[in-house]
Biopython code that builds the backbone (N, CA, C, O; Angstrom):
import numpy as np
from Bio.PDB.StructureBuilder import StructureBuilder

atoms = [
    (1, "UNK", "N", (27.072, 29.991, 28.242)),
    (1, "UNK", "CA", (26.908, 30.117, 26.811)),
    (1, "UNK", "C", (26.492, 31.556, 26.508)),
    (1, "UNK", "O", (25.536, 32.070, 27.089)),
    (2, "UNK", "N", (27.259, 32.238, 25.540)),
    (2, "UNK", "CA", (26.683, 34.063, 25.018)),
    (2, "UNK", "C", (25.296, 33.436, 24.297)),
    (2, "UNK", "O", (24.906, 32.424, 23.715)),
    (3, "UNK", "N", (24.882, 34.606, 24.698)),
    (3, "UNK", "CA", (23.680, 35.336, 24.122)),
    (3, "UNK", "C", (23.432, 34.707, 22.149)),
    (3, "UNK", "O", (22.402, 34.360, 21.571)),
    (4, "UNK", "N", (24.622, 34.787, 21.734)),
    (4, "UNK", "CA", (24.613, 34.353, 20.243)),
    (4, "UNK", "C", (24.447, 33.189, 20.665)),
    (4, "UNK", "O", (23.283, 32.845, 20.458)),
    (5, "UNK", "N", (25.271, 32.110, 21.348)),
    (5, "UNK", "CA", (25.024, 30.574, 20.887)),
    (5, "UNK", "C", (23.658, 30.328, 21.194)),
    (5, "UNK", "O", (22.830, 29.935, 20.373)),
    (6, "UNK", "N", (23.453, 30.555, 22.326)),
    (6, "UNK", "CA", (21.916, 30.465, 22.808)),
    (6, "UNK", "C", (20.860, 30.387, 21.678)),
    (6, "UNK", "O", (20.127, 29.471, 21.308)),
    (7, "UNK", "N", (21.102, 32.183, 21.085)),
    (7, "UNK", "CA", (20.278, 32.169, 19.914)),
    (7, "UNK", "C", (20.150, 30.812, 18.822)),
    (7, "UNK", "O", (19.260, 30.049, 18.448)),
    (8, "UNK", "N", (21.567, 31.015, 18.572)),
    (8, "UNK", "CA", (21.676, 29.408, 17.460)),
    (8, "UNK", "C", (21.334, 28.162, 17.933)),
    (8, "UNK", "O", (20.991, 27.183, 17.270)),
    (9, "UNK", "N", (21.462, 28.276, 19.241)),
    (9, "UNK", "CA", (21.060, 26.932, 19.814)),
    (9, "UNK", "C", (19.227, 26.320, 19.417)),
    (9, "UNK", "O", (18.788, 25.296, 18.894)),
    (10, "UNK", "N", (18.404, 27.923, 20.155)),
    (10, "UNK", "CA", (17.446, 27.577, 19.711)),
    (10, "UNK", "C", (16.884, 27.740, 18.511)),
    (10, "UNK", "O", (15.790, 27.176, 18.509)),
    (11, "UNK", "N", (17.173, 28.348, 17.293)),
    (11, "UNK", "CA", (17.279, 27.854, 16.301)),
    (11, "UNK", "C", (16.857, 26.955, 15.809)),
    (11, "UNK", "O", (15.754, 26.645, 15.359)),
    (12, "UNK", "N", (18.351, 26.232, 15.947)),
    (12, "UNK", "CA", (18.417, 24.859, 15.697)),
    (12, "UNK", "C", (17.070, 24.042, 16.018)),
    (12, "UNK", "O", (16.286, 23.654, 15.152)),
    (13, "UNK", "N", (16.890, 23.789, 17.772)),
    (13, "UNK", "CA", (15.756, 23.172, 18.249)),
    (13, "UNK", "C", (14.590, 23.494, 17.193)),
    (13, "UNK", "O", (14.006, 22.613, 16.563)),
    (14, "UNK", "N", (14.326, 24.861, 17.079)),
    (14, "UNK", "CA", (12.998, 24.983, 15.889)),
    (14, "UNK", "C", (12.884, 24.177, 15.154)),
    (14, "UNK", "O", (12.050, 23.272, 15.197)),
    (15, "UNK", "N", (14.097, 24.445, 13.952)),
    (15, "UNK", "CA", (14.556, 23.496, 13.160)),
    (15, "UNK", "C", (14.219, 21.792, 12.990)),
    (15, "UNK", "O", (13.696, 21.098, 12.118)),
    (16, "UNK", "N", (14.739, 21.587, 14.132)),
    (16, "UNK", "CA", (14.470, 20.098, 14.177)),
    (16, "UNK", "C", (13.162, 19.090, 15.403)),
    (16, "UNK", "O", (12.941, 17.976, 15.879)),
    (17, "UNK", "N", (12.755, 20.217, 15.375)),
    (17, "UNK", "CA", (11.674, 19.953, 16.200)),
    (17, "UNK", "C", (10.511, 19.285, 15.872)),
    (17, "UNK", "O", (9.775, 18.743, 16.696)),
    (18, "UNK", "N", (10.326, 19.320, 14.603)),
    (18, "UNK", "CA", (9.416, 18.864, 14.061)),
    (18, "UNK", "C", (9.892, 17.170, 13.452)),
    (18, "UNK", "O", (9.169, 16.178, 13.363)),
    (19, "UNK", "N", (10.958, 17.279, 13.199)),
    (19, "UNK", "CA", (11.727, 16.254, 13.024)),
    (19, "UNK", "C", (11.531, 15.367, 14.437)),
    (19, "UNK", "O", (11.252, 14.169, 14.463)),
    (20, "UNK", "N", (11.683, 15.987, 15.279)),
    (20, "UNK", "CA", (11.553, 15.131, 16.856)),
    (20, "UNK", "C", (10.047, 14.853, 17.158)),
    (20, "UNK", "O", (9.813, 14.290, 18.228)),
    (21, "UNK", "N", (9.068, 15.156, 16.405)),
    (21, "UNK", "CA", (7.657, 14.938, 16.725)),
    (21, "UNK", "C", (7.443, 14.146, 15.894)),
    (21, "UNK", "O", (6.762, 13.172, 16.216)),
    (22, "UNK", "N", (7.897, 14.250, 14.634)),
    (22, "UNK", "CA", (7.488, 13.194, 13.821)),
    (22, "UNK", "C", (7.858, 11.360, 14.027)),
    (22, "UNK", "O", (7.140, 10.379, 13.832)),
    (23, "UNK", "N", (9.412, 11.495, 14.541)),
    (23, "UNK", "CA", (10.423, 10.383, 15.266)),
    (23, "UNK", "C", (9.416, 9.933, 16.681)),
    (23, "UNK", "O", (9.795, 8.827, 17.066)),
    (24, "UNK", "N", (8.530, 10.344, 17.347)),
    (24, "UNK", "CA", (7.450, 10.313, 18.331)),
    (24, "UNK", "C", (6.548, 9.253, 18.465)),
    (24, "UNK", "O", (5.858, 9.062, 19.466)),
    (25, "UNK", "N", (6.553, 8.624, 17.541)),
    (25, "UNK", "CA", (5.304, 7.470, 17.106)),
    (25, "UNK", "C", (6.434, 5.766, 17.054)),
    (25, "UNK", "O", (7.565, 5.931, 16.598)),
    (26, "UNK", "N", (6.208, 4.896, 17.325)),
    (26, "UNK", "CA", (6.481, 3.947, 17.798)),
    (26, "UNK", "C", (6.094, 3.538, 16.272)),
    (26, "UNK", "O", (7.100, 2.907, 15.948)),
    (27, "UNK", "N", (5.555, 3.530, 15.569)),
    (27, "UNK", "CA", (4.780, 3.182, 14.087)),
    (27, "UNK", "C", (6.070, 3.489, 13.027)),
    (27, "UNK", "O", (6.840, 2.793, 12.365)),
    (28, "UNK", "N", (5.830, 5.079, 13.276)),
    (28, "UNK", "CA", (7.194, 5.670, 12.539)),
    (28, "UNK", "C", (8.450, 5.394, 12.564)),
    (28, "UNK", "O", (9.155, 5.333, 11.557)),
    (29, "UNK", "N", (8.996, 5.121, 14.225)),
    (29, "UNK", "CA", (10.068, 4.598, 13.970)),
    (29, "UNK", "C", (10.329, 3.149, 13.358)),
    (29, "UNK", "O", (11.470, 2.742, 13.139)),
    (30, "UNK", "N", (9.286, 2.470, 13.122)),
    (30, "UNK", "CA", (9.157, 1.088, 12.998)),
    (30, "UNK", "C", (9.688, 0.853, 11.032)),
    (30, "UNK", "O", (10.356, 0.059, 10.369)),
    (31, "UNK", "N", (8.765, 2.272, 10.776)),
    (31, "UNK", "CA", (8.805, 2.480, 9.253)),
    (31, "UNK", "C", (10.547, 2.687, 8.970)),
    (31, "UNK", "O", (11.317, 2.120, 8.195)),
    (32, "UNK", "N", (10.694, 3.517, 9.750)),
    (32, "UNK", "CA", (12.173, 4.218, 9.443)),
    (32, "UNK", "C", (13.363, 2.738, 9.644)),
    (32, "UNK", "O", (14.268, 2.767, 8.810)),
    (33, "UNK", "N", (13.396, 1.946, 10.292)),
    (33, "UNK", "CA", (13.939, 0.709, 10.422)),
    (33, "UNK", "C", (13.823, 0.103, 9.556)),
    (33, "UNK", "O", (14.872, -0.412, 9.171)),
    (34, "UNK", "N", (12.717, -0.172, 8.840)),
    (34, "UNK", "CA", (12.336, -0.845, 7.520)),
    (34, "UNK", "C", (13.000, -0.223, 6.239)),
    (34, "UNK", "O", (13.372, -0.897, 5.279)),
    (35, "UNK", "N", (13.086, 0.892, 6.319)),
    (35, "UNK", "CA", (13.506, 1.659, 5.114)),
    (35, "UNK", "C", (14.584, 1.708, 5.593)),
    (35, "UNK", "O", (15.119, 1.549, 4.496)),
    (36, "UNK", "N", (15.487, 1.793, 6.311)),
    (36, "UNK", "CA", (16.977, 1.667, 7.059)),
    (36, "UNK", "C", (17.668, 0.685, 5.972)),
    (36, "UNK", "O", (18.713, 0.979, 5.392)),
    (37, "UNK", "N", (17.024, -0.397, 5.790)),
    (37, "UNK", "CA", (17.932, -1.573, 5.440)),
    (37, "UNK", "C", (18.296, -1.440, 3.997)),
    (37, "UNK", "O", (18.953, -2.241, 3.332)),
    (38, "UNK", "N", (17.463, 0.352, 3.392)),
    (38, "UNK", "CA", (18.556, 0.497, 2.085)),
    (38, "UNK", "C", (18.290, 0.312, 0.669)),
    (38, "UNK", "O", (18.958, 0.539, -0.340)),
    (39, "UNK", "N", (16.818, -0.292, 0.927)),
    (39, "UNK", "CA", (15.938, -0.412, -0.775)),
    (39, "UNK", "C", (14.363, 0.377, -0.204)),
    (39, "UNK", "O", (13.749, 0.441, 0.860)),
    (40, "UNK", "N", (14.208, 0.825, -1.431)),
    (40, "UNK", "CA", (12.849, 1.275, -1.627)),
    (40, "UNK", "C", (11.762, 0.155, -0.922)),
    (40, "UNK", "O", (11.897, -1.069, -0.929)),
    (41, "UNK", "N", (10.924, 0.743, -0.464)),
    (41, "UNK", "CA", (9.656, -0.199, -0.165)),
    (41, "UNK", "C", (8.494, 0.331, -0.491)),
    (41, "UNK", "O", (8.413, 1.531, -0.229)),
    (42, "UNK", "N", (7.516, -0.182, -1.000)),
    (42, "UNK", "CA", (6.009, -0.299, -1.427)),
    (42, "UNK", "C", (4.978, 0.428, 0.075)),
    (42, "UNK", "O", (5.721, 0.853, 0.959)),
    (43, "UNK", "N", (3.976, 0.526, 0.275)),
    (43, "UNK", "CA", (3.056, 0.722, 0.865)),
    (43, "UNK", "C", (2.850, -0.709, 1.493)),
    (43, "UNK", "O", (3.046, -1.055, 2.658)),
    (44, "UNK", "N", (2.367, -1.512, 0.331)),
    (44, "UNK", "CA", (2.133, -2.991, 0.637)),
    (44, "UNK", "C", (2.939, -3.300, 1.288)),
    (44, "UNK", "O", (2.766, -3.850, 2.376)),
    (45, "UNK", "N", (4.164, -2.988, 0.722)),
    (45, "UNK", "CA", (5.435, -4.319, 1.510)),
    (45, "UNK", "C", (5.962, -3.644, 2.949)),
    (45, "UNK", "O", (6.810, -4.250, 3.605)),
    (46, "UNK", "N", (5.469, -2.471, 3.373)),
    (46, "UNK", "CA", (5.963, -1.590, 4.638)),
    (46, "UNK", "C", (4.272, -2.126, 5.393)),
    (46, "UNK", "O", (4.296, -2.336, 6.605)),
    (47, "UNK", "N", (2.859, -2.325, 4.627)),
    (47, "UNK", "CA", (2.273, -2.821, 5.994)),
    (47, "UNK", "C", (2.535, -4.103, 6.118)),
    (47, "UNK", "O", (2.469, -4.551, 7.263)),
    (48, "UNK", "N", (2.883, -5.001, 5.051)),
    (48, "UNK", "CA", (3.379, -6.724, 5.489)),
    (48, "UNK", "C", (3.633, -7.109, 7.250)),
    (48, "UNK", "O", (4.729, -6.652, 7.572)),
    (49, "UNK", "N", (3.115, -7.629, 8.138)),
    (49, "UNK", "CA", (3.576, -7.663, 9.292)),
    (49, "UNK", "C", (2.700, -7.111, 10.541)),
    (49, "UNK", "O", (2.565, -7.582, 11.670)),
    (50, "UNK", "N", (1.970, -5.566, 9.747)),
    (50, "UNK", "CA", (1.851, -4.854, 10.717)),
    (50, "UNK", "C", (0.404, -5.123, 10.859)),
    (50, "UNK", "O", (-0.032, -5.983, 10.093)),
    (51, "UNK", "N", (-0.404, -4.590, 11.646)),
    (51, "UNK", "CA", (-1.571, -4.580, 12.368)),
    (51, "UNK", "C", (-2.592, -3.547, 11.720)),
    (51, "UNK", "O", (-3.796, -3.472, 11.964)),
    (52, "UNK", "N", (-1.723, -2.634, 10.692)),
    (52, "UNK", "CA", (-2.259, -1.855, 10.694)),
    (52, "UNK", "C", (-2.535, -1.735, 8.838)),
    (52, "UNK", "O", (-1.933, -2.366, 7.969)),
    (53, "UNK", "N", (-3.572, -0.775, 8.668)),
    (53, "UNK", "CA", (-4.075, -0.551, 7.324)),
    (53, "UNK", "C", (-3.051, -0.069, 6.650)),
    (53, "UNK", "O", (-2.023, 0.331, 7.196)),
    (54, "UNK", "N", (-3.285, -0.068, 5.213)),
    (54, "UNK", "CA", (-2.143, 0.735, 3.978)),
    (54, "UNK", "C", (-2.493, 2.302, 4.322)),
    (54, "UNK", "O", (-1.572, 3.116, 4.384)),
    (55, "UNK", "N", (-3.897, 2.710, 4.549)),
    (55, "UNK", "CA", (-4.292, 3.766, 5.073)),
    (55, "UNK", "C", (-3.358, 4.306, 6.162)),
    (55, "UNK", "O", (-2.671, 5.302, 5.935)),
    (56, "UNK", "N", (-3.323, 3.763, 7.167)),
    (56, "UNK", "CA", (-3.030, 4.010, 8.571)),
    (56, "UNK", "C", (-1.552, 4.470, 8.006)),
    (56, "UNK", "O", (-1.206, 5.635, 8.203)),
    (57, "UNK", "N", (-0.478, 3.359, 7.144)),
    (57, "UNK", "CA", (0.777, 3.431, 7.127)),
    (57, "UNK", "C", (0.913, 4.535, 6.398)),
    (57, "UNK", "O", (1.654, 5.446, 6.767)),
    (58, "UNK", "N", (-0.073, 4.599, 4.818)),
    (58, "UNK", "CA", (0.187, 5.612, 3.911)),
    (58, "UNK", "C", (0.133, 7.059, 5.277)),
    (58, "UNK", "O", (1.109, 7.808, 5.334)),
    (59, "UNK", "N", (-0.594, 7.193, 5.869)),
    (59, "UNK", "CA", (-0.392, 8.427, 6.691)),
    (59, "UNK", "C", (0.859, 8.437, 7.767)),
    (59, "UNK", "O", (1.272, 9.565, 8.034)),
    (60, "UNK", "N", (1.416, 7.505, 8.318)),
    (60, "UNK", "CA", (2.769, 7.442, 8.872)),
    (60, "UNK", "C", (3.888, 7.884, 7.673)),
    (60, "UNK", "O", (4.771, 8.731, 7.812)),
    (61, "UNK", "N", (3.667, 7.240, 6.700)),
    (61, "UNK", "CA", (4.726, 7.964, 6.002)),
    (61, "UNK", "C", (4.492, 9.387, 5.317)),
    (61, "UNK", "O", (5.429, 9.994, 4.799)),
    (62, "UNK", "N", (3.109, 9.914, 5.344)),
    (62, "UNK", "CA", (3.379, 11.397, 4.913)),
    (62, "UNK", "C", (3.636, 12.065, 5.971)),
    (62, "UNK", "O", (3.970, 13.232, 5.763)),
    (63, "UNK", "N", (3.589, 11.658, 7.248)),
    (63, "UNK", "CA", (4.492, 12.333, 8.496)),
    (63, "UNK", "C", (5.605, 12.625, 8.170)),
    (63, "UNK", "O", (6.226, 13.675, 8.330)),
    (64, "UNK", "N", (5.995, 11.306, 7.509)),
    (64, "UNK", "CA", (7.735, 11.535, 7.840)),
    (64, "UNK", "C", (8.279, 12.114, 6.341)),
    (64, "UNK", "O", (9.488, 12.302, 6.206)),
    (65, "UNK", "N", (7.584, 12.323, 5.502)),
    (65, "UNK", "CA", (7.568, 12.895, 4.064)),
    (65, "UNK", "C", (7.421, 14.371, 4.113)),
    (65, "UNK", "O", (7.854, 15.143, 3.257)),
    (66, "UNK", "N", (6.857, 14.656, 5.049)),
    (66, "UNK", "CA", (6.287, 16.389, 5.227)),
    (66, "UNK", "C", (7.343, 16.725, 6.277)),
    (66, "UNK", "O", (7.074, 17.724, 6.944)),
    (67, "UNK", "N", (8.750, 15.958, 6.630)),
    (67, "UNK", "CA", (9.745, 16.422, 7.365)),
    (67, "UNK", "C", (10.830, 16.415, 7.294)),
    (67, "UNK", "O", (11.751, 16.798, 8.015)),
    (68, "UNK", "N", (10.687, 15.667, 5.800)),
    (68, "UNK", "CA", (12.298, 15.085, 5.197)),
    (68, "UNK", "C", (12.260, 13.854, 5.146)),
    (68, "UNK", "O", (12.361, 13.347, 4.029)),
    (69, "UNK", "N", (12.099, 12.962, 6.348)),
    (69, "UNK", "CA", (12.611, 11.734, 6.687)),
    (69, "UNK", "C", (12.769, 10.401, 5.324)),
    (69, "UNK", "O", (13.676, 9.621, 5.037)),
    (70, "UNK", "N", (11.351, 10.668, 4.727)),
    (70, "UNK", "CA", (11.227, 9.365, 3.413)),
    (70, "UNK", "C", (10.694, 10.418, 2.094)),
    (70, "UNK", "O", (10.136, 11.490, 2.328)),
    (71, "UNK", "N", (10.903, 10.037, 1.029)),
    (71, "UNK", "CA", (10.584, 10.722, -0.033)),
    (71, "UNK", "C", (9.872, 9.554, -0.782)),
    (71, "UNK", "O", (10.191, 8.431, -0.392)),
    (72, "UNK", "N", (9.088, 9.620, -1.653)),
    (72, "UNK", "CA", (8.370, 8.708, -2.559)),
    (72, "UNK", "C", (8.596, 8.910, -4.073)),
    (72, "UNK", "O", (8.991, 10.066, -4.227)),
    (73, "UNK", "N", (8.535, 8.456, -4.901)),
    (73, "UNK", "CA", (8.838, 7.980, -6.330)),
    (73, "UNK", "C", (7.579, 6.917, -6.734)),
    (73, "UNK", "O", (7.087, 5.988, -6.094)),
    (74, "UNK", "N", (7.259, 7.491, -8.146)),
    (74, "UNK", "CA", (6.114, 6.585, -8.863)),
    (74, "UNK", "C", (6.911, 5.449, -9.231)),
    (74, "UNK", "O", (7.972, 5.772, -9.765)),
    (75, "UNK", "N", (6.759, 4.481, -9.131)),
    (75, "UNK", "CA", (7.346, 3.151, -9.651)),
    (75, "UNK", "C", (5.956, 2.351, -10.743)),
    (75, "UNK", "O", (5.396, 1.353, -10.290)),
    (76, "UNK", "N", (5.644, 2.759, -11.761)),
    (76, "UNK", "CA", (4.242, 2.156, -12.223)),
    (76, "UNK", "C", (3.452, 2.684, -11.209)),
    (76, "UNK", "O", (3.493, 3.686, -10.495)),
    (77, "UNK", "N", (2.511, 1.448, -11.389)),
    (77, "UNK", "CA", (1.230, 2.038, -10.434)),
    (77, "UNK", "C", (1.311, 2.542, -8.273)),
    (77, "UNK", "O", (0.587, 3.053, -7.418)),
    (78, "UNK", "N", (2.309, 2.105, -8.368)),
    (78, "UNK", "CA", (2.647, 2.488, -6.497)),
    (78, "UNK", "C", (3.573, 3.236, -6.453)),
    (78, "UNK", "O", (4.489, 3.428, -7.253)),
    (79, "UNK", "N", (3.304, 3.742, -5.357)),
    (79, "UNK", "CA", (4.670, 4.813, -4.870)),
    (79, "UNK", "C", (5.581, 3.756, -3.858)),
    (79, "UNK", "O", (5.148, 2.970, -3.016)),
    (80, "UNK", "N", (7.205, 4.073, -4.313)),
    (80, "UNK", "CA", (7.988, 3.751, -3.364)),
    (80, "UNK", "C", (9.022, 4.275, -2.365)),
    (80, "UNK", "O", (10.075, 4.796, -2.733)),
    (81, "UNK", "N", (8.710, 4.131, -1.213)),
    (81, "UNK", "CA", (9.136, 4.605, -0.082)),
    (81, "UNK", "C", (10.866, 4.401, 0.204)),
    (81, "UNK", "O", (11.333, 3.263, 0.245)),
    (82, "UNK", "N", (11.905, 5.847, 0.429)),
    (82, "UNK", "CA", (12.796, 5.233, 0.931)),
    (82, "UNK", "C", (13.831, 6.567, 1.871)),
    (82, "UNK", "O", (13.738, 7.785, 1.717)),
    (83, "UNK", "N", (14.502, 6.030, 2.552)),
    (83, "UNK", "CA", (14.697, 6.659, 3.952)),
    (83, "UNK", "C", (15.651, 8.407, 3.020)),
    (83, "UNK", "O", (16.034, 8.370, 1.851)),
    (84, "UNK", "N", (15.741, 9.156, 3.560)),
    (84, "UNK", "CA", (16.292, 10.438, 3.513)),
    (84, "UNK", "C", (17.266, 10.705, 4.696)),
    (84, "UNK", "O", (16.555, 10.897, 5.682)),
    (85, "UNK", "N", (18.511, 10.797, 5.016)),
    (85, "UNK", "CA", (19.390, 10.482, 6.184)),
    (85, "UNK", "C", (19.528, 11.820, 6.274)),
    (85, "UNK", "O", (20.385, 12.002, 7.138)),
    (86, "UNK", "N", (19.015, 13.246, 5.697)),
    (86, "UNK", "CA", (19.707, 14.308, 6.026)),
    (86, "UNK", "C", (19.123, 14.831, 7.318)),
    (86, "UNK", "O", (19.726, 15.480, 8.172)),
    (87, "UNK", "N", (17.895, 14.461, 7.333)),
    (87, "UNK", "CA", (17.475, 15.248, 8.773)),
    (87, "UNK", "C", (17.909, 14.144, 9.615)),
    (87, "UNK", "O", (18.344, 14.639, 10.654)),
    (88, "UNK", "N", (17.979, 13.058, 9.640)),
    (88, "UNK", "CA", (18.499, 12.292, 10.932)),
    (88, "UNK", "C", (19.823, 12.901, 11.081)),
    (88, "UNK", "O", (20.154, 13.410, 12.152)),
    (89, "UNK", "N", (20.842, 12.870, 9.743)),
    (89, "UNK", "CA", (21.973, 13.413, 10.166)),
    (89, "UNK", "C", (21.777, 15.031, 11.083)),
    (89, "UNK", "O", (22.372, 15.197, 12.147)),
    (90, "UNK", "N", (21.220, 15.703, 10.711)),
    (90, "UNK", "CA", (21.014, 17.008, 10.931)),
    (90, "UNK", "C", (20.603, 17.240, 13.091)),
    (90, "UNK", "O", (21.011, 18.214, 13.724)),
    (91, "UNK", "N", (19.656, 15.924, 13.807)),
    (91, "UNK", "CA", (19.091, 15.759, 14.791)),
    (91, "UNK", "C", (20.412, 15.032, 15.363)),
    (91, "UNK", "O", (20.514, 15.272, 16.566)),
    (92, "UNK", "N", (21.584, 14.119, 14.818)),
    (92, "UNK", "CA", (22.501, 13.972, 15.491)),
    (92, "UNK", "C", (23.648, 14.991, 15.815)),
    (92, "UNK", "O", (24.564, 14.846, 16.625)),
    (93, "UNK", "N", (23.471, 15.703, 15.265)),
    (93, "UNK", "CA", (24.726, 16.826, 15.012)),
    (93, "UNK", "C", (23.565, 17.430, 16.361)),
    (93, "UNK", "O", (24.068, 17.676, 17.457)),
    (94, "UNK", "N", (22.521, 17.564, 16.221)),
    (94, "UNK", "CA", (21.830, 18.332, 17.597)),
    (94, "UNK", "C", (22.242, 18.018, 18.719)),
    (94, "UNK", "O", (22.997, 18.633, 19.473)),
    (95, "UNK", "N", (21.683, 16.935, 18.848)),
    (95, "UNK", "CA", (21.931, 16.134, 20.510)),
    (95, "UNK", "C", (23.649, 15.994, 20.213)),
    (95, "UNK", "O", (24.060, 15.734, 21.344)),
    (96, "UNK", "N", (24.605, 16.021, 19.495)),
    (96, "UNK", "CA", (25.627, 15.816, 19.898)),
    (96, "UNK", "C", (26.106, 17.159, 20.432)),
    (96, "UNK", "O", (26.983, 16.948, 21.269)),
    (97, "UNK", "N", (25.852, 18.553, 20.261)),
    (97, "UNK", "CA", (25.806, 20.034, 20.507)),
    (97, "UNK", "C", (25.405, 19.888, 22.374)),
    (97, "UNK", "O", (26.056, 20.264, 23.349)),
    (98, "UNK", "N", (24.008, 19.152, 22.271)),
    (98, "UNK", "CA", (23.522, 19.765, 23.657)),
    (98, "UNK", "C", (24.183, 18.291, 24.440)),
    (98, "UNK", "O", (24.183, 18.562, 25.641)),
    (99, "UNK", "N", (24.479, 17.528, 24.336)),
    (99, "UNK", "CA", (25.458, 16.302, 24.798)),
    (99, "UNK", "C", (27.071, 17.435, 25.092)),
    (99, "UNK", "O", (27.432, 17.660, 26.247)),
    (100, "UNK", "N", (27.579, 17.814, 24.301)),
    (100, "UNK", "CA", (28.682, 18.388, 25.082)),
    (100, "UNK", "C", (28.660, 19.455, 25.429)),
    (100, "UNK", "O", (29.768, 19.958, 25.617)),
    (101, "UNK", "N", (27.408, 20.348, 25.691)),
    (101, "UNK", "CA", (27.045, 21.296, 26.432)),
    (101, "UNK", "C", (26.534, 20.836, 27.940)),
    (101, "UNK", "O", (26.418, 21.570, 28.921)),
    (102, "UNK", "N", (26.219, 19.207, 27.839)),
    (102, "UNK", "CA", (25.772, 18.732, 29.204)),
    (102, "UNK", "C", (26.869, 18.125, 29.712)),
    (102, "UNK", "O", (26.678, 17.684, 30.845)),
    (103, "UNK", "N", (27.968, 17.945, 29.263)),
    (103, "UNK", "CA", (29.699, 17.407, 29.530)),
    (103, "UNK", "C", (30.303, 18.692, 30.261)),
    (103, "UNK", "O", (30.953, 18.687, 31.307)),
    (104, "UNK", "N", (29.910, 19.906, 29.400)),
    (104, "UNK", "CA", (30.264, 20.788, 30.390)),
    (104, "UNK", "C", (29.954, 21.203, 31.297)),
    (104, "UNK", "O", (30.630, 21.999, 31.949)),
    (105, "UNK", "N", (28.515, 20.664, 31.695)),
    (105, "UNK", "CA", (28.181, 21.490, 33.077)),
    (105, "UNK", "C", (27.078, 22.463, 32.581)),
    (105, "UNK", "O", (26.192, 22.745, 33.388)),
    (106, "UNK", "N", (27.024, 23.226, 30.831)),
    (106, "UNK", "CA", (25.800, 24.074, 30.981)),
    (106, "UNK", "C", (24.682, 24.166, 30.985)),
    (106, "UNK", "O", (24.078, 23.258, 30.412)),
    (107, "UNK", "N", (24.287, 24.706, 31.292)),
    (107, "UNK", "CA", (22.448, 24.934, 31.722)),
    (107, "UNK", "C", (21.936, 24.780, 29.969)),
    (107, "UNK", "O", (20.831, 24.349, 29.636)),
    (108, "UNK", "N", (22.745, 25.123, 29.244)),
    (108, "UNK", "CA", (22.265, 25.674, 27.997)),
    (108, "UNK", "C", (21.332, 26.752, 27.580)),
    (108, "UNK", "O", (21.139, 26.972, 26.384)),
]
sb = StructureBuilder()
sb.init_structure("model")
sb.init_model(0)
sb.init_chain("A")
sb.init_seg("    ")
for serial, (resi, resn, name, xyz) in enumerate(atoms, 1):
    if name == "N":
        sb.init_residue(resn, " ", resi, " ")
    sb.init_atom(name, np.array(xyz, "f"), 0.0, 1.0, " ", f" {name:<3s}", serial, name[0])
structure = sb.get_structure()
């Protein structure tokens, strides 16, 4: 790989790196599945199930709010939660880069 792709390569990694730390938590991805299925969700209705406080969740989702992943909207008195596909799209286009850089054989 030249010297330029390299550069862009890591880049990129910068880029979405934070995106890959945030995706890190077993919690988060749990959230992101929930919001997957395509309607807004509540605070309330994302801890329904879980083990864990509105606290605990409200801070899983400003993880993923401070990275792209979910955006929030006042709905009356609650905010509602719902998925943002550009940085996921953005982390597949990644690994699909260093996936056929590992098809070829490079070190990257």
């Amino acid at each position: 790989m030249s010297h330029k792709g390299r550069s862009r390569t890591a880049a990129k990694l910068r880029a979405h790196a934070p995106v890959f730390a945030a995706l890190g938590d077993e919690t988060r991805l749990s959230l992101l599945a929930r919001l997957s299925e395509g309607r807004p969700c509540s605070i309330s209705e994302l801890t329904e199930g879980s083990k864990l406080s509105r606290q605990a969740i409200t801070k899983h989702l400003r993880v993923l709010e401070s990275v792209g992943m979910v955006h929030s909207a006042r709905a009356g008195r609650q905010s509602l939660f719902e998925l943002n596909l550009r940085p996921i799209k953005g982390i597949k286009e990644y690994l699909d880069l260093v996936s056929e850089q590992w098809d070829r054989g490079c070190p990257g």
